[in-house]
MITIFI-143382 format. One record per atom (N, C-alpha, C): y, z, x; residue in one letter. Coordinates in steps of 0.1 Angstrom, whole numbers, padded with zeros to 4 digits, always signed. Layout:
<recs>
YZXA;...
</recs>
This chain:
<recs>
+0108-0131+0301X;+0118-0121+0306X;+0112-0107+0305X;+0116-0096+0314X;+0106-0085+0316X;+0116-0076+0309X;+0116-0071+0300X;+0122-0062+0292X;+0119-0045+0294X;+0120-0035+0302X;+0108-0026+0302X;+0094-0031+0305X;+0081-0025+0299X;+0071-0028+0300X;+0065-0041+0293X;+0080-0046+0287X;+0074-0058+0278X;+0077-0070+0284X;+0072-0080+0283X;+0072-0096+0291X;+0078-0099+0274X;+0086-0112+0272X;+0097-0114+0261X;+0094-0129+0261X;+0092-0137+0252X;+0093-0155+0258X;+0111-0157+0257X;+0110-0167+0265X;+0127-0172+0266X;+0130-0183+0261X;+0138-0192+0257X;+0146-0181+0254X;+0149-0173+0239X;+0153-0160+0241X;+0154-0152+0235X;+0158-0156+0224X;+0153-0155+0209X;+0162-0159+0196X;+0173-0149+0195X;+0186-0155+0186X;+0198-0151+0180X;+0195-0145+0171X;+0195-0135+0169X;+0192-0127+0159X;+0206-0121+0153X;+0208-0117+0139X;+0213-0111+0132X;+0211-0092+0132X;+0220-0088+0138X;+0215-0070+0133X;+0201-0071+0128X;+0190-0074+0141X;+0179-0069+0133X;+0171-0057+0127X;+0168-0055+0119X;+0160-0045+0115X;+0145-0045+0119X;+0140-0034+0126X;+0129-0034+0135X;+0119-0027+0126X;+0106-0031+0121X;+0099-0030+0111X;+0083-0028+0124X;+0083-0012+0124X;+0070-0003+0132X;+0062-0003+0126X;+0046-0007+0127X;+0038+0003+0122X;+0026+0010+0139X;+0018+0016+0138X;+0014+0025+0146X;-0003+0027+0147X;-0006+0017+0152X;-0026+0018+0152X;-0029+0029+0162X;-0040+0036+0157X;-0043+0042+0144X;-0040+0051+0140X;-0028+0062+0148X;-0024+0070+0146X;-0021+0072+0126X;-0013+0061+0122X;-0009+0066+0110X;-0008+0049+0101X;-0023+0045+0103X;-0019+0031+0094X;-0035+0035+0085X;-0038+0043+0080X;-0053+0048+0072X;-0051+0037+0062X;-0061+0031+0057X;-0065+0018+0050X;-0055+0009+0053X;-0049+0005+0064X;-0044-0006+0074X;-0026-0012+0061X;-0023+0000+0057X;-0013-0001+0052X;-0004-0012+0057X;+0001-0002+0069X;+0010-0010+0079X;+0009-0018+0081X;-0003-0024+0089X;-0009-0037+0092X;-0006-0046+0086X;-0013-0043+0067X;-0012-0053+0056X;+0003-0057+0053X;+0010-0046+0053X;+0024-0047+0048X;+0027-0058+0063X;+0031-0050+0073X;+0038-0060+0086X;+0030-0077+0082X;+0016-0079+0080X;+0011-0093+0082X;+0021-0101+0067X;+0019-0092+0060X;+0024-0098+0046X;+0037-0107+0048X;+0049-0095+0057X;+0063-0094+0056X;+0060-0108+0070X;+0055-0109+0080X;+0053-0123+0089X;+0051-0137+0082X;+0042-0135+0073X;+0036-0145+0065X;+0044-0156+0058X;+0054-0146+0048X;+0067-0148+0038X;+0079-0153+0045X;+0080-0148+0059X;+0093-0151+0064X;+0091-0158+0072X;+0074-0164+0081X;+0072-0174+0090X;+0077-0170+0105X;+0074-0156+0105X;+0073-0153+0120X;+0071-0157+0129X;+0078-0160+0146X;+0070-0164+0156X;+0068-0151+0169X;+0058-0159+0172X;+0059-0147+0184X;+0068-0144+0194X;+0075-0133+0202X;+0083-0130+0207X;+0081-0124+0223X;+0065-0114+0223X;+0062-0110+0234X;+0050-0100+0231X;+0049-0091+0245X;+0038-0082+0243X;+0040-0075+0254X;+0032-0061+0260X;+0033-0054+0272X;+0027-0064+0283X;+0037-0060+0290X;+0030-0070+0304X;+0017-0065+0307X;+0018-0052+0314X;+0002-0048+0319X;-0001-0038+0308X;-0009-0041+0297X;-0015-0037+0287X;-0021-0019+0295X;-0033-0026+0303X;-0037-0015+0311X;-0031-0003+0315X;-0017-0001+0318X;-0010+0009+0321X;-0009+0018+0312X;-0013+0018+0300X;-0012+0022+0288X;-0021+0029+0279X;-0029+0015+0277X;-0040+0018+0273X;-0057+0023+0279X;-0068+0029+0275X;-0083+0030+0278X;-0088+0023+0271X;-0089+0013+0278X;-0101+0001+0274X;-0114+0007+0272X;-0117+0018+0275X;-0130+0023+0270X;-0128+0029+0252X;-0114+0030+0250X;-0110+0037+0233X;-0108+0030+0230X;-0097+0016+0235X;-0097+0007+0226X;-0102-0009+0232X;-0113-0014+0229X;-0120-0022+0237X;-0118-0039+0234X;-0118-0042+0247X;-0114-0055+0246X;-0128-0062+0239X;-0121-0076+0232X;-0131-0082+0223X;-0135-0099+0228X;-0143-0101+0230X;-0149-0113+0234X;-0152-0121+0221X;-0145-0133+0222X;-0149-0143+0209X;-0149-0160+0215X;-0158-0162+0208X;-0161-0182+0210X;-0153-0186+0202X;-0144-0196+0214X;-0136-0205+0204X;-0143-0219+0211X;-0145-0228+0203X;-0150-0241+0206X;-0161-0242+0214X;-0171-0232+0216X;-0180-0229+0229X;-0178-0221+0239X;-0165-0220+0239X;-0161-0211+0253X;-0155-0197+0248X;-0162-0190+0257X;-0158-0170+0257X;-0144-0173+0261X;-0138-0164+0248X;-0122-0158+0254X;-0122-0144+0250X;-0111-0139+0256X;-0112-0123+0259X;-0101-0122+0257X;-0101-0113+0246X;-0089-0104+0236X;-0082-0090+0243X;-0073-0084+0249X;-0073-0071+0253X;-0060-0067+0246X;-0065-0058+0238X;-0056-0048+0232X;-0045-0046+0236X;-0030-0046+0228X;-0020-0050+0231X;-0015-0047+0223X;+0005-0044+0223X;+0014-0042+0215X;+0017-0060+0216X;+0021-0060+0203X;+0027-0073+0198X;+0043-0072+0197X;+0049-0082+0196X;+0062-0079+0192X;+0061-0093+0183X;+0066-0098+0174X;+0073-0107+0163X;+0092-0109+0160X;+0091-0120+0154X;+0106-0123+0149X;+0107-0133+0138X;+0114-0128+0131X;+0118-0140+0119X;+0134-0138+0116X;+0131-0150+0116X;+0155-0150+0108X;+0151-0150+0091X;+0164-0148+0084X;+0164-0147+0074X;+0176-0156+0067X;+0174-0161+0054X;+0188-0169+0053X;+0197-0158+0050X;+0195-0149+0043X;+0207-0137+0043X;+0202-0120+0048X;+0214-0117+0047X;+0205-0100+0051X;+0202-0100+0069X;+0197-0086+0073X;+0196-0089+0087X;+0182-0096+0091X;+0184-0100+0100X;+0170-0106+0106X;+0157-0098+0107X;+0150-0102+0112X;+0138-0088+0114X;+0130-0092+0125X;+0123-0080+0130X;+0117-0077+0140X;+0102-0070+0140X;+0092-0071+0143X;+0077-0069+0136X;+0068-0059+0152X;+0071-0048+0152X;+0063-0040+0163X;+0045-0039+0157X;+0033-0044+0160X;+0027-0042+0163X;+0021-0028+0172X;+0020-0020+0170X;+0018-0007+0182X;+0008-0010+0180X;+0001-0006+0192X;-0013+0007+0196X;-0005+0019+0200X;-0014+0030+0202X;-0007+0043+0201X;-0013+0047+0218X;-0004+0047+0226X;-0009+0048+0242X;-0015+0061+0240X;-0022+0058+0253X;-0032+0069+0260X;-0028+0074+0272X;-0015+0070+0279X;-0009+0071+0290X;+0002+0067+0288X;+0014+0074+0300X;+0028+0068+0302X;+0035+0070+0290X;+0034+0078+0277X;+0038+0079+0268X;+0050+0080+0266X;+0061+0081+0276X;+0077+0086+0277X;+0081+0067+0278X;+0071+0064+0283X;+0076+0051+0291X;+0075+0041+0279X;+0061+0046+0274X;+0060+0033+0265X;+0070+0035+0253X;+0076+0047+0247X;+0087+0048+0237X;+0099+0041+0243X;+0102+0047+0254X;+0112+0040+0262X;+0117+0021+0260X;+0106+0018+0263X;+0103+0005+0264X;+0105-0003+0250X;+0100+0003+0242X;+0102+0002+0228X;+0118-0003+0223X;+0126+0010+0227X;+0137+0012+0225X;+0147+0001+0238X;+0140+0000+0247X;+0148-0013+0256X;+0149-0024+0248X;+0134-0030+0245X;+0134-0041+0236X;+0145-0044+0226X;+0147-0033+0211X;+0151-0036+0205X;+0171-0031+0208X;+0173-0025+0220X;+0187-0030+0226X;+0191-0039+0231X;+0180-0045+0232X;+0182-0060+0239X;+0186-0071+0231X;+0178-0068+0220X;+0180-0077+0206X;+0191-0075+0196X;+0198-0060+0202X;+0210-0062+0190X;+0202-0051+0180X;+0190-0044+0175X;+0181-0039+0169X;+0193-0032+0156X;+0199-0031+0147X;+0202-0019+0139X;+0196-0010+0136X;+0183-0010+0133X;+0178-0002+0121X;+0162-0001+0129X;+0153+0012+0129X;+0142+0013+0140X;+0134+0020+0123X;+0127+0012+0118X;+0120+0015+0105X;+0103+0016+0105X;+0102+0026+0110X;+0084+0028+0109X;+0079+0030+0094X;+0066+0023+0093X;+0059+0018+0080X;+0044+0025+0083X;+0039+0029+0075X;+0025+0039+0075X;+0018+0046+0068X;+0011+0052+0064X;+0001+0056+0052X;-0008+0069+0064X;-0008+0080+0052X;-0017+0091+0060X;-0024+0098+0049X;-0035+0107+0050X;-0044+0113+0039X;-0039+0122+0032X;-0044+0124+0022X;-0034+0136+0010X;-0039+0144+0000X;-0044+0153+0000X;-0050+0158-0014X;-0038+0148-0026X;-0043+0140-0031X;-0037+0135-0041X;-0051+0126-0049X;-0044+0128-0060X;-0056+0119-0072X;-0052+0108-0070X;-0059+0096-0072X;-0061+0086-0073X;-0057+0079-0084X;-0059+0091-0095X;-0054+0086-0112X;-0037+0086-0110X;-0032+0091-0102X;-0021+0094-0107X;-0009+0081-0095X;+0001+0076-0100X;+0009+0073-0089X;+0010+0073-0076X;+0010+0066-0066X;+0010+0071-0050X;+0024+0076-0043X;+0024+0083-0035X;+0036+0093-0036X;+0041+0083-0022X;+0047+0087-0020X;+0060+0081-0004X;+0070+0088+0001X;+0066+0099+0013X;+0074+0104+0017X;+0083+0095+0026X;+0093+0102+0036X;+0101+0096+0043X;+0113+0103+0045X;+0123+0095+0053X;+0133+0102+0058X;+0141+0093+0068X;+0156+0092+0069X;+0164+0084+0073X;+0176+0092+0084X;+0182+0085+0095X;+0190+0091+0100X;+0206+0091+0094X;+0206+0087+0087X;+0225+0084+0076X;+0219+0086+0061X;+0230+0099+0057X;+0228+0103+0044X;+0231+0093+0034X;+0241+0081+0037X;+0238+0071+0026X;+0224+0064+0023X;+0217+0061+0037X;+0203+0058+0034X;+0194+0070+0030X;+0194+0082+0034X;+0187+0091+0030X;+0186+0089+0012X;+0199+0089+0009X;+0204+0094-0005X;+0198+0081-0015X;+0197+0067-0009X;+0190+0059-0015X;+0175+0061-0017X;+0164+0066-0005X;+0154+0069-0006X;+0149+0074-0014X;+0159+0087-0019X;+0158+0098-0031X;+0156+0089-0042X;+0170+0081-0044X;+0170+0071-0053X;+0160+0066-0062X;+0150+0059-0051X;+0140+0051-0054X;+0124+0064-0050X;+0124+0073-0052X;+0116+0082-0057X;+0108+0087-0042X;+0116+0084-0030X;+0108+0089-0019X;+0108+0104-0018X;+0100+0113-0014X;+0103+0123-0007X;+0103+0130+0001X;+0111+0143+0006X;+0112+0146+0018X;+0097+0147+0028X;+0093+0147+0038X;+0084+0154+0044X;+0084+0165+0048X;+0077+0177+0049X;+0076+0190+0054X;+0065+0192+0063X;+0058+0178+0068X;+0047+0183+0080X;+0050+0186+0090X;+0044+0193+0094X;+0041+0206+0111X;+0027+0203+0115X;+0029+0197+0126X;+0014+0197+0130X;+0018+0185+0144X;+0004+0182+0150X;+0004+0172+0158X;+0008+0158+0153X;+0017+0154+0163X;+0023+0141+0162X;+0018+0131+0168X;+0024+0114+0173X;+0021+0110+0181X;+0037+0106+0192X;+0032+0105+0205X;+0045+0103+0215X;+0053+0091+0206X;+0045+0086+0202X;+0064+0074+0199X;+0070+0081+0190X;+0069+0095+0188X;+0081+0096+0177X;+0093+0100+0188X;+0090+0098+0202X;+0103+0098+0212X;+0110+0086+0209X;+0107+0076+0203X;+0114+0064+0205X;+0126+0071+0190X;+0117+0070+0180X;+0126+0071+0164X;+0137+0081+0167X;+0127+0095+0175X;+0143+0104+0181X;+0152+0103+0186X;+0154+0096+0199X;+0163+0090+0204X;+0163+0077+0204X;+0161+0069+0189X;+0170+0060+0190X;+0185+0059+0183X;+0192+0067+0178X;+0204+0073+0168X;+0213+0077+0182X;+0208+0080+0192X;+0215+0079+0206X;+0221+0062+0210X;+0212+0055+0209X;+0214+0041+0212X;+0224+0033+0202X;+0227+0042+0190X;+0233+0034+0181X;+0227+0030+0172X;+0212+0031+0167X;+0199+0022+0162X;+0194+0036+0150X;+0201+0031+0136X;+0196+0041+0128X;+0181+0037+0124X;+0174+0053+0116X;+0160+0052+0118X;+0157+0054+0105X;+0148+0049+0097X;+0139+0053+0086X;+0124+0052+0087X;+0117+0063+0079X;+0105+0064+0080X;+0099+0060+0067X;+0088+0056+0065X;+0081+0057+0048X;+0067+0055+0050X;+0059+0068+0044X;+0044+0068+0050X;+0038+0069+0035X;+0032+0060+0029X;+0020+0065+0017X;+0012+0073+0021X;+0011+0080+0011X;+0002+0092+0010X;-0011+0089-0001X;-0023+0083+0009X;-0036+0077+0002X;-0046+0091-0006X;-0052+0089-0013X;-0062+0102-0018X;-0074+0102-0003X;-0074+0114+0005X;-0081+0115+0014X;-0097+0111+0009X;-0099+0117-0006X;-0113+0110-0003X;-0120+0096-0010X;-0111+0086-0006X;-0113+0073-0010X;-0108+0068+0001X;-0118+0064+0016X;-0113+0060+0028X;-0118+0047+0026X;-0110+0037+0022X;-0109+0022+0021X;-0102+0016+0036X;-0109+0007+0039X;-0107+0002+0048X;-0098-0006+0048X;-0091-0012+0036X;-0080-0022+0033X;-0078-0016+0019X;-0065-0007+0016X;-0066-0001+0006X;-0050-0011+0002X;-0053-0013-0009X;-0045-0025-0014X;-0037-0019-0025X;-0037-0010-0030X;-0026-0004-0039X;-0019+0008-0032X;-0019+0012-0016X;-0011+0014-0010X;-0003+0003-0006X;-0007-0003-0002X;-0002-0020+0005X;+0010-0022-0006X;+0004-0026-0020X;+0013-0027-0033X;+0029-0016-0033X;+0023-0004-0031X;+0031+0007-0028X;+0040+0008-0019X;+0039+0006-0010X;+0049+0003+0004X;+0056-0009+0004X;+0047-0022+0000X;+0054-0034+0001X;+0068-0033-0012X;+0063-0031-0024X;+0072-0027-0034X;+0081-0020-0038X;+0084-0009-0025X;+0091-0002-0017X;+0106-0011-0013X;+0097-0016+0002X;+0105-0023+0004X;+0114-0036-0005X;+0103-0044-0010X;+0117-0051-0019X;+0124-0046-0027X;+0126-0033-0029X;+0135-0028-0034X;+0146-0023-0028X;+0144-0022-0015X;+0153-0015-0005X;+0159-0027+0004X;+0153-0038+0003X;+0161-0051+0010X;+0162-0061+0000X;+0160-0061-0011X;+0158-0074-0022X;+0153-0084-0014X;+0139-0083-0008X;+0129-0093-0007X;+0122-0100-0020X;+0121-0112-0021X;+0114-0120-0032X;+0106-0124-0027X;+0091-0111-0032X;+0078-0113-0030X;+0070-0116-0042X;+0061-0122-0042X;+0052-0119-0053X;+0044-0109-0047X;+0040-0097-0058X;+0030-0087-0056X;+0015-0090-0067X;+0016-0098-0074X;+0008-0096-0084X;-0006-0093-0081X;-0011-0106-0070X;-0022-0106-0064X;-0026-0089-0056X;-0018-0081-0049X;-0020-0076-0040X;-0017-0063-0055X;-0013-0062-0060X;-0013-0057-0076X;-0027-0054-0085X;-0027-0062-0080X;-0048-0063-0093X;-0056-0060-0083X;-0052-0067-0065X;-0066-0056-0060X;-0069-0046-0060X;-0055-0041-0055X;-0052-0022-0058X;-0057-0018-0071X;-0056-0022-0079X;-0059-0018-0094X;-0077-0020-0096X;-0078-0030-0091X;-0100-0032-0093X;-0102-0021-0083X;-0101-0022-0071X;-0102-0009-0065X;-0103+0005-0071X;-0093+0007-0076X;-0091+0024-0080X;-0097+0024-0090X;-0101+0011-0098X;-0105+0012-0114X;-0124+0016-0110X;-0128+0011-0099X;-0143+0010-0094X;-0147+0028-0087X;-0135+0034-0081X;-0137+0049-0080X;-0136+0052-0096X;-0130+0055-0101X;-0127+0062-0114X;-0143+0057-0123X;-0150+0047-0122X;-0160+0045-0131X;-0169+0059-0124X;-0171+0055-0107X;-0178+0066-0102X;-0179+0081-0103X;-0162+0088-0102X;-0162+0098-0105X;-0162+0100-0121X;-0159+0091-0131X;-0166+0097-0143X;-0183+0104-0149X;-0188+0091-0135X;-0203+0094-0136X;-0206+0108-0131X;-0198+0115-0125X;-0200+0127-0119X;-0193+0138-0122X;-0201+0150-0129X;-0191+0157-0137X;-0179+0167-0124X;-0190+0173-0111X;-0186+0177-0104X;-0175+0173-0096X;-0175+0161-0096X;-0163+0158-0091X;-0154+0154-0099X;-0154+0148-0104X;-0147+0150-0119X;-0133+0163-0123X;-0142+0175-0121X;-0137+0189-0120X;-0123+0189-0110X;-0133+0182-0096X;-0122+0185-0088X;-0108+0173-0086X;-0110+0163-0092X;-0102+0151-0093X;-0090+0158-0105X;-0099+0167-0116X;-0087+0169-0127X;-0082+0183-0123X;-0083+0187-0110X;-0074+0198-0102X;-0064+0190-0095X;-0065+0180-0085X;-0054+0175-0080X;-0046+0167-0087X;-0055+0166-0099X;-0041+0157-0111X;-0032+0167-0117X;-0039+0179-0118X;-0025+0196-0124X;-0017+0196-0109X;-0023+0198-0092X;-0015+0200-0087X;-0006+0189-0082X;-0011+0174-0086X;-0001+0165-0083X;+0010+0165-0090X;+0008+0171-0107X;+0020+0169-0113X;+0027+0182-0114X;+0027+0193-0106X;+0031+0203-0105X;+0043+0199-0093X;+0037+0191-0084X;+0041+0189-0069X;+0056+0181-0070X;+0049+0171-0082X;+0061+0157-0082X;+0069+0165-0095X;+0068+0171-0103X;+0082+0184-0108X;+0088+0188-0104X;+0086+0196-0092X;+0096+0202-0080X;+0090+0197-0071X;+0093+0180-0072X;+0093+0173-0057X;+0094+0182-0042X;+0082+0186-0041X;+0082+0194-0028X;+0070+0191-0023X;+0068+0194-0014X;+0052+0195-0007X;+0045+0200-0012X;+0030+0198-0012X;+0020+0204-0015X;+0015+0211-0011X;+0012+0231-0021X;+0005+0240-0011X;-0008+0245-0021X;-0015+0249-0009X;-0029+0257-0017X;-0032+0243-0024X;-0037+0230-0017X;-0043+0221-0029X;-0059+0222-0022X;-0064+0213-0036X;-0080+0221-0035X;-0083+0215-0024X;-0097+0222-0021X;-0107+0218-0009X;-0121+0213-0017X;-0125+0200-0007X;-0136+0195-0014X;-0145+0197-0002X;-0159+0199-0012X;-0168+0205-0004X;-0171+0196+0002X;-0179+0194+0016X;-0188+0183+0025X;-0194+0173+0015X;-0199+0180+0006X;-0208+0168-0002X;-0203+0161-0010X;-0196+0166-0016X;-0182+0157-0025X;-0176+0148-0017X;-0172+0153-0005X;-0164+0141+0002X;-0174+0132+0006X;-0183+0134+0012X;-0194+0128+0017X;-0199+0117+0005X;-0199+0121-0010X;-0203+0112-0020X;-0189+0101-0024X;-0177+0107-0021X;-0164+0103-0021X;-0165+0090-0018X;-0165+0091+0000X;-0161+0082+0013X;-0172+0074+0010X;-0183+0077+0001X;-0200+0066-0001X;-0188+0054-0006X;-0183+0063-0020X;-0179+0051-0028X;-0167+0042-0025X;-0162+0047-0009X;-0150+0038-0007X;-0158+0028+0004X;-0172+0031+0014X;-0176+0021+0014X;-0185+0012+0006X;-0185+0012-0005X;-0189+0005-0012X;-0180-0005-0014X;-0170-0001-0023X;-0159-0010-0024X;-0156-0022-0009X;-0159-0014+0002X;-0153-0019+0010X;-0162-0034+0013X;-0173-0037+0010X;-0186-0046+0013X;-0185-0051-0002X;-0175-0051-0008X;-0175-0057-0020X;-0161-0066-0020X;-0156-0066-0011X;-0142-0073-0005X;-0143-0085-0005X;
</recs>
């Protein structure tokens, strides 16, 4: 079934008021937060597939995001980059729905659009983007989670559970047409983005993952085990912290963003004037997150 730009298998499951669960490649999934959280949340509830853009191409540059050739059984198949869509029922609570994005290159009105057809089609309640972005923040200290909701009962819960506001200004990406006008369609919206330490760029950073996913079962009473995804996060950060002890220089500058982190989370506000690390520091930084990363 042609939904917008999306092809749908049929027939269509019955869904409960689903809750539509975004994340956004690569705009805002830095150490594949999103990713890990959405595969986790498929995994647990036994997702099936639902659909994908019909003509991928209309959308996307195959020269930015390139198709992938793989052998299965002897024979080349060919992968092309694509939004996904997923579905899982639930025995209680509302059903859910799993967007996969890539972040178009074209047609940007269209592809939010489309977005927002899909989950009208399904009945969608709730349009909930999942994501992680860089932060002057320490690593020693808690990971922070901003966000934001369209109904002050959910807003007021977020607070609740220790989210806070956002205050960024800057370049966006077009789907935030969809999250804007979806509260037009009837389809309230929540946001929640971890905030990783910019200079520890982990390619699968797992105590964000911990952080978001642990989020959520708080805010849906999901019954996950975290433990596993708990101790990676934790060997991880435990494997920077031996390095930056070995270094007094950085050191210096790690126990600056631990005064300005705990200045920040006092009067839960945004962060201003936080330090700047020189080229080389970050440069020795980002060594030791690929390290970790080839140690996976």
């Amino acid at each position: 079934m042609r939904v917008g730009a999306f092809e749908l298998h049929e027939p269509l499951p019955e869904l409960k008021e689903p809750h539509a669960f975004i994340m956004l490649s690569p705009w805002i999934d830095v150490g594949r937060v999103g990713s890990l959280t959405l595969a986790t949340l498929e995994k647990h509830f036994g997702a099936a597939e639902l659909g994908s853009l019909k003509t991928p191409g209309l959308f996307y540059d195959f020269t930015r995001y390139r198709p992938m050739i793989h052998l299965v059984e002897g024979r080349r198949q060919i992968t092309v980059p694509n939004t996904h869509i997923n579905w899982a029922k639930r025995a209680e609570g509302p059903d859910l729905l799993f967007f996969h994005c890539l972040e178009p290159h074209m047609l940007g009105e269209v592809y939010a659009s489309s977005l927002l057809k899909v989950m009208e089609k399904l009945g969608a309640k709730r349009y909930c983007s999942l994501g992680s972005m860089y932060d002057s923040v320490p690593h020693t200290r808690p990971l922070l989670i901003s966000g934001g909701a369209s109904g002050k009962e959910l807003e007021a819960e977020l607070r609740r559970n220790g989210v806070f506001p956002s205050g960024y200004q800057g370049p966006t990406t077009i789907n935030i047409l969809a999250s804007e006008r979806a509260p037009e369609r009837g389809i309230e919206t929540l946001s929640l983005v971890v905030r990783l330490p910019h200079y520890v760029q982990l390619e699968e950073d797992y105590r964000g993952h911990y952080c978001l996913l642990g989020l959520l079962c708080l805010l849906y009473g999901f019954s996950i085990d975290l433990s596993e995804t708990r101790q990676k996060g934790e060997e991880q950060y435990r494997r920077v912290s031996q390095a930056v002890e070995a270094n007094p220089e950085v050191k210096k500058i790690v126990e600056a963003l631990e005064q300005n982190y705990d200045a920040r989370t006092k009067e839960k506000a945004e962060p201003q004037g936080m330090p700047r690390l020189s080229p080389e520091i970050e440069r020795f930084l980002r060594e030791i997150g690929g390290s970790l990363d080839s140690k996976q």
